[in-house]
N, C-alpha and C positions, 0 to 999 in steps of 0.2 A: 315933550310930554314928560313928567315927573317919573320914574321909579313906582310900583305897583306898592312898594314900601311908604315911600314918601306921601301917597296922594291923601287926602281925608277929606270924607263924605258926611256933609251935614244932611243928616232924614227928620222929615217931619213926620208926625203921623198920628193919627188918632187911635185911644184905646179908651172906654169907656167913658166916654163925655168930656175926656180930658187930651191935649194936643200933646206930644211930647216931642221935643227938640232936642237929639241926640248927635254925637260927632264919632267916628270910625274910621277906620282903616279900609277896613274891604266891604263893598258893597257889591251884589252881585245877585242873578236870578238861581232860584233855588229850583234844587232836586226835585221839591213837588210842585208840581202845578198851583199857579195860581198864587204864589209866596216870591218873596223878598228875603234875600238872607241877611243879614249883618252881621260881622264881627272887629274883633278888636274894637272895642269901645275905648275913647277918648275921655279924659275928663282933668278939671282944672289942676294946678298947682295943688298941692298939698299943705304947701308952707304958707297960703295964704292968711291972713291977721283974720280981712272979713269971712264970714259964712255966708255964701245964699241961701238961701232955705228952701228952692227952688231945683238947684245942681243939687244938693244934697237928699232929693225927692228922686231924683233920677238915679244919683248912687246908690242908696238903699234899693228901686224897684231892679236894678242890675245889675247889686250885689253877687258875686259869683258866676255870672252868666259869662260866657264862653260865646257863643254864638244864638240870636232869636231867629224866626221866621214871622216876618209881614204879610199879612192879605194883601195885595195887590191892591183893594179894595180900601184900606187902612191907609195907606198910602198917600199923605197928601202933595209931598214934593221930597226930592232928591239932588242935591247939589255938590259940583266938586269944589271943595273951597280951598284959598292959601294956608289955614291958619285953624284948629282946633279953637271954637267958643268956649262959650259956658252953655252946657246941659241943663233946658229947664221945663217945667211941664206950666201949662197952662187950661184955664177952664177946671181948676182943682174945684169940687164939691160943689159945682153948679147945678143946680136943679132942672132940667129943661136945657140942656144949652143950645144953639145954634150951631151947633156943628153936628151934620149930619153926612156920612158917607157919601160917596157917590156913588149909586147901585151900580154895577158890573159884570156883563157878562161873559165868562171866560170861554174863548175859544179851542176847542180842541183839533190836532189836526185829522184829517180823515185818513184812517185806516187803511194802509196801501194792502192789498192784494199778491 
């Protein structure tokens, strides 16, 4: 198994009608209940000639971020991969889209005595 440094974690996930496809360093359950944490975000070369206009959707909305918090819920897969992609969102300014959560009921544990 790779170094806690080395590993990176491709997250899918949904945020208002739009999927977005992020790559990070540490993924891990968070502090609050019912959250996903992410940090160290990933993202392409700099020196590159092309621009997507897709990863550059994703760097602007994660400009400055440090670390987010996922719903559980938000959540549509989480993967360990060899290799950082490209960052992109999809379902941009679709009206109606087909992508609908998957409702979730979060479990608490019971209150020990």
């Amino acid at each position: 198994m790779p170094p806690r440094e080395k590993r990176v974690y491709k997250v899918i996930f949904h945020n208002q009608n739009q999927v977005f496809e992020v790559y990070a360093r540490k993924v891990a359950a968070a502090d609050m209940l019912g959250f996903v944490q992410v940090e160290d975000l990933l993202f392409g070369e700099r020196s590159q000639v092309l621009v997507d206009s897709s990863e550059e959707r994703v760097k602007l909305e994660f400009a400055g971020v440090k670390r987010f918090f996922l719903p559980l819920g938000a959540v549509i897969r989480i993967d360990e991969v060899d290799k950082a992609g490209t960052g992109r969102v999809t379902g941009e300014g679709k009206a109606g889209s087909v992508i609908t959560p998957f409702p979730t009921t979060i479990l608490t544990p019971p209150k020990q005595s």
